[in-house]
Backbone as CSV, one residue per row, in Angstrom:
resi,resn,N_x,N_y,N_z,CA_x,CA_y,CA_z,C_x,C_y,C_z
1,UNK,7.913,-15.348,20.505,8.914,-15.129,19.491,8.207,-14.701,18.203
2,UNK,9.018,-13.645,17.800,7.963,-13.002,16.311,8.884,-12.817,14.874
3,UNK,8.921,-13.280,14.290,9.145,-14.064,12.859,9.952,-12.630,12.534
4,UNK,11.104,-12.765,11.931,12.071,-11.438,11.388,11.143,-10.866,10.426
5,UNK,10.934,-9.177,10.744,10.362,-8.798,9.625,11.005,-8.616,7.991
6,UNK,12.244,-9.077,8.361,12.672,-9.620,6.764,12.527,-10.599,5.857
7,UNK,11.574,-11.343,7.093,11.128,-12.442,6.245,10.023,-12.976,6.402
8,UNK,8.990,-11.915,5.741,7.705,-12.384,5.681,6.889,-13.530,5.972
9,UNK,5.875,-13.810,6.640,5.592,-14.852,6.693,4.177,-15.291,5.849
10,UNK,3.771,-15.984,5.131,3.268,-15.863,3.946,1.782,-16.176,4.693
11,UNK,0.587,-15.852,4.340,-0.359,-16.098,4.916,-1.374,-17.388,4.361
12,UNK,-1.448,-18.377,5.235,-2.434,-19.325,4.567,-3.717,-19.553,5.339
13,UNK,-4.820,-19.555,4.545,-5.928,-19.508,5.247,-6.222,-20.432,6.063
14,UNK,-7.243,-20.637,7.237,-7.707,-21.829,8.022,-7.807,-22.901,7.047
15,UNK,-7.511,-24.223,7.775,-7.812,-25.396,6.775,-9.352,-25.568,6.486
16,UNK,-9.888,-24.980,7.582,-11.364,-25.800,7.405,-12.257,-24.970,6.580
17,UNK,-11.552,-23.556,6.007,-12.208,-22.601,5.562,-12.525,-22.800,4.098
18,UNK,-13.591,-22.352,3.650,-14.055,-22.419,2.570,-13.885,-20.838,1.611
19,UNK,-12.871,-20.316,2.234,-13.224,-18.836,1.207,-11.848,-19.472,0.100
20,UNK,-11.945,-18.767,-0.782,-10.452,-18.748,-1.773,-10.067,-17.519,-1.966
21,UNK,-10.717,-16.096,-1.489,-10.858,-15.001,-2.193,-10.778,-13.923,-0.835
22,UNK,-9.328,-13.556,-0.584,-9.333,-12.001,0.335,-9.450,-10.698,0.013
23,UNK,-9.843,-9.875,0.436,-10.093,-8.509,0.066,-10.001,-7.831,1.054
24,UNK,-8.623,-7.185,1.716,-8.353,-6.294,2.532,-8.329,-4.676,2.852
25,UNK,-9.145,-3.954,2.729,-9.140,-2.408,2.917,-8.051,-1.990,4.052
26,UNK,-7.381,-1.567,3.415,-6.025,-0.966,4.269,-6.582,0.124,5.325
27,UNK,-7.330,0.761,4.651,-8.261,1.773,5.530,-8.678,1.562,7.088
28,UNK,-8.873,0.266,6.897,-9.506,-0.336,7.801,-8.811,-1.081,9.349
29,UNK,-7.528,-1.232,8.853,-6.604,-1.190,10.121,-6.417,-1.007,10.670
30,UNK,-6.589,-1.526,12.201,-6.008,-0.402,13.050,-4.767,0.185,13.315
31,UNK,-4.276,0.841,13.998,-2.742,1.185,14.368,-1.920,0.572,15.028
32,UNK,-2.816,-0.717,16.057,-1.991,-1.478,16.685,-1.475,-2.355,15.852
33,UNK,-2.188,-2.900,14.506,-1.744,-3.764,13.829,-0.165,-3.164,12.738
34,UNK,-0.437,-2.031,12.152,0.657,-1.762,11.308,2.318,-2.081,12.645
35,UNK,2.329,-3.122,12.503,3.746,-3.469,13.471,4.096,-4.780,12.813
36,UNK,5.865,-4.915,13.070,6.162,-6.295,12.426,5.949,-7.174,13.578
37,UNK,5.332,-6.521,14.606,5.169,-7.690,15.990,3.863,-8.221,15.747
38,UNK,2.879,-8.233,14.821,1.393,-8.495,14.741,0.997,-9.420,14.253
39,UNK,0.444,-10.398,14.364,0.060,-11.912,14.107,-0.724,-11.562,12.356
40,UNK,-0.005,-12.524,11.440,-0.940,-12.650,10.502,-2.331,-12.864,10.383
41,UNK,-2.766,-13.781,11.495,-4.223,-14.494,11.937,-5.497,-13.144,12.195
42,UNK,-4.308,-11.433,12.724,-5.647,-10.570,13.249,-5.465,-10.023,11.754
43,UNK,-4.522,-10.061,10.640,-4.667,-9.218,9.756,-6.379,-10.156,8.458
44,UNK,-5.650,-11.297,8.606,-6.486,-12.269,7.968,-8.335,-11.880,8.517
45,UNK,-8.159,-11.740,9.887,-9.679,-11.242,10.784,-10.224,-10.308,9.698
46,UNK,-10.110,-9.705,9.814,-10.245,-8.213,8.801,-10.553,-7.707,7.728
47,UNK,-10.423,-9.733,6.689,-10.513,-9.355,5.344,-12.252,-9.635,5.384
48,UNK,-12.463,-9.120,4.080,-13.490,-9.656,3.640,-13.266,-10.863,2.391
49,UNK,-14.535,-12.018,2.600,-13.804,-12.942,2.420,-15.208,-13.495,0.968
50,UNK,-14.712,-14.333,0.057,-15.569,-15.066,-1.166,-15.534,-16.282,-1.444
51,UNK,-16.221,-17.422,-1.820,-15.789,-18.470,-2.061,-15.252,-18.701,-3.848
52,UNK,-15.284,-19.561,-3.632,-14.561,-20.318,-5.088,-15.284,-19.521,-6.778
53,UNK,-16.563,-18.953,-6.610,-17.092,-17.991,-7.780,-16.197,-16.427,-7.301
54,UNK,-15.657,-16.083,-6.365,-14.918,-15.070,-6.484,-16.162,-14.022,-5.748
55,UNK,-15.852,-12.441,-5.858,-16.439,-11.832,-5.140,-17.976,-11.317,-6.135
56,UNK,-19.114,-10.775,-6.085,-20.110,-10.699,-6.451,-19.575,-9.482,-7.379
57,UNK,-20.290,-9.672,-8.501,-19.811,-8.614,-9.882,-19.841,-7.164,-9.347
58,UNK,-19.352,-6.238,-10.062,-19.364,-5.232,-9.311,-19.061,-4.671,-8.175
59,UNK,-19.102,-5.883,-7.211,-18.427,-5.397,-5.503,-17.415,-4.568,-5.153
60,UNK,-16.245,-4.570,-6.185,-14.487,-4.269,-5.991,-14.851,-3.175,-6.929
61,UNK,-15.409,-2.355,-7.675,-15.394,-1.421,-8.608,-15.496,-0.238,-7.674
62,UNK,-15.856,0.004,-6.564,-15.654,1.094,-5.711,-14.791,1.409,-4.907
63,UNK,-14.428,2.410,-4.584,-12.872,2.773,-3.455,-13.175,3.328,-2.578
64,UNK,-12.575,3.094,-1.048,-13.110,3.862,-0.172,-12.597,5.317,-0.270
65,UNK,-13.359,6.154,0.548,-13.072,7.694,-0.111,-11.452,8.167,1.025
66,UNK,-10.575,8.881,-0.038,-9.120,8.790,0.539,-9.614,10.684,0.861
67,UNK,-8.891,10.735,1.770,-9.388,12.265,2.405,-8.320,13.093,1.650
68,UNK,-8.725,14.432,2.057,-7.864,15.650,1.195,-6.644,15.913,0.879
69,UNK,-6.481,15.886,2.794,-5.124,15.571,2.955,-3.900,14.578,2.007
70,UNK,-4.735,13.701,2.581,-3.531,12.565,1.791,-3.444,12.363,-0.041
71,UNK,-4.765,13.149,-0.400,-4.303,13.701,-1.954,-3.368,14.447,-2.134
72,UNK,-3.820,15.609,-0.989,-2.567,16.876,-1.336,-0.996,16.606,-0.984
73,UNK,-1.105,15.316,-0.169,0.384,14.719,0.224,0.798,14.079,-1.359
74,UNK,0.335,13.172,-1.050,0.892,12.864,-2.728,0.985,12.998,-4.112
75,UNK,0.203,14.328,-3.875,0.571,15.243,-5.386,1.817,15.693,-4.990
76,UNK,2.114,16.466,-3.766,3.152,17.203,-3.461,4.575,16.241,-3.257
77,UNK,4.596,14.971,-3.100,5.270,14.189,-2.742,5.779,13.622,-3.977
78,UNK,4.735,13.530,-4.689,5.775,12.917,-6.071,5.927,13.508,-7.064
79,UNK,5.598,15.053,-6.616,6.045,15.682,-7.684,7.525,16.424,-7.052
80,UNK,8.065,16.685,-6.190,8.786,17.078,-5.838,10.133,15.611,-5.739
81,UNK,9.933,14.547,-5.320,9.999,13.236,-5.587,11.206,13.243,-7.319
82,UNK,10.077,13.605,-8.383,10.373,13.629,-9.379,11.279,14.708,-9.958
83,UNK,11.304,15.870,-9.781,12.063,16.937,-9.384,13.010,16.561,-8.793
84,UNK,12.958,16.320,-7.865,14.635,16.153,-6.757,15.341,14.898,-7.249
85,UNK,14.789,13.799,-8.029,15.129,12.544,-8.839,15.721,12.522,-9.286
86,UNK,15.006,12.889,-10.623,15.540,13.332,-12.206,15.547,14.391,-12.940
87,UNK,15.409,15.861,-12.107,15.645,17.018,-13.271,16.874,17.176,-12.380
88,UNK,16.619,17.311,-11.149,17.974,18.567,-10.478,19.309,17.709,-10.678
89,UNK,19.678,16.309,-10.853,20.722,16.007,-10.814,21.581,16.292,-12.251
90,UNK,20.731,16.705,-13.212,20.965,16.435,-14.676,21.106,18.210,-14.715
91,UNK,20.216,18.822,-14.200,19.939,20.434,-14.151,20.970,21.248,-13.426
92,UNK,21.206,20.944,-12.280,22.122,21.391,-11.624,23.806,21.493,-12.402
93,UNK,24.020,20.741,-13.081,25.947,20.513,-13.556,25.482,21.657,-15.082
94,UNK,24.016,21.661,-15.809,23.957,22.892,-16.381,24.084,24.019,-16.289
95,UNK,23.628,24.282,-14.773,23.164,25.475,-14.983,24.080,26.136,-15.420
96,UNK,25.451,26.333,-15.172,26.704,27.500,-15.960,26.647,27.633,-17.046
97,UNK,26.305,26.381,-18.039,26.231,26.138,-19.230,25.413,27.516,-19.747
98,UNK,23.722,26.996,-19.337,22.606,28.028,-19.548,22.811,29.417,-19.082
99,UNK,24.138,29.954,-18.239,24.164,31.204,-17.726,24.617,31.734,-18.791
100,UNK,25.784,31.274,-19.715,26.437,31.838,-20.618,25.527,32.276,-21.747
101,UNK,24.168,32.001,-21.906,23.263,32.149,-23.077,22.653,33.889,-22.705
């Protein structure tokens, strides 16, 4: 039986564990996991983990490298996004207005 994905199930670490500190790279997922059928316990596997001083200075200041593609998706995505949002609904009931000029 697998927990409604409407209602999250909140993740708490092993009792016996000593980290306080997760750090998950989404990158790093596999495909079987992105499902609401997938155990919190393999997502938890996955993290990288710190104790109670937190993660080593500098560690988190780098990003893994996001490929071309998915730049050129989301330039194109939210700019069109923004466009189809908030100009054309406001733009569109003008335009007759602006024809008469």
């Amino acid at each position: 039986h697998h927990p409604n994905p409407r209602h999250p199930v909140m993740a708490q670490p092993p009792p016996e564990s000593d980290d306080h500190f997760y750090l998950l790279e989404l990158q790093k997922v596999p495909k079987a996991l992105w499902s609401c059928r997938s155990e919190v316990k393999d997502w938890i596997k996955l993290c990288t983990t710190a104790g109670p001083n937190g993660f080593a200075p500098g560690s988190l200041s780098t990003l893994p490298r996001c490929p071309w593609w998915i730049q050129l998706d989301r330039c194109l995505f939210y700019s069109l996004y923004i466009i189809a949002g908030n100009i054309l609904p406001f733009g569109i009931p003008l335009l007759p207005i602006i024809r008469l000029f």
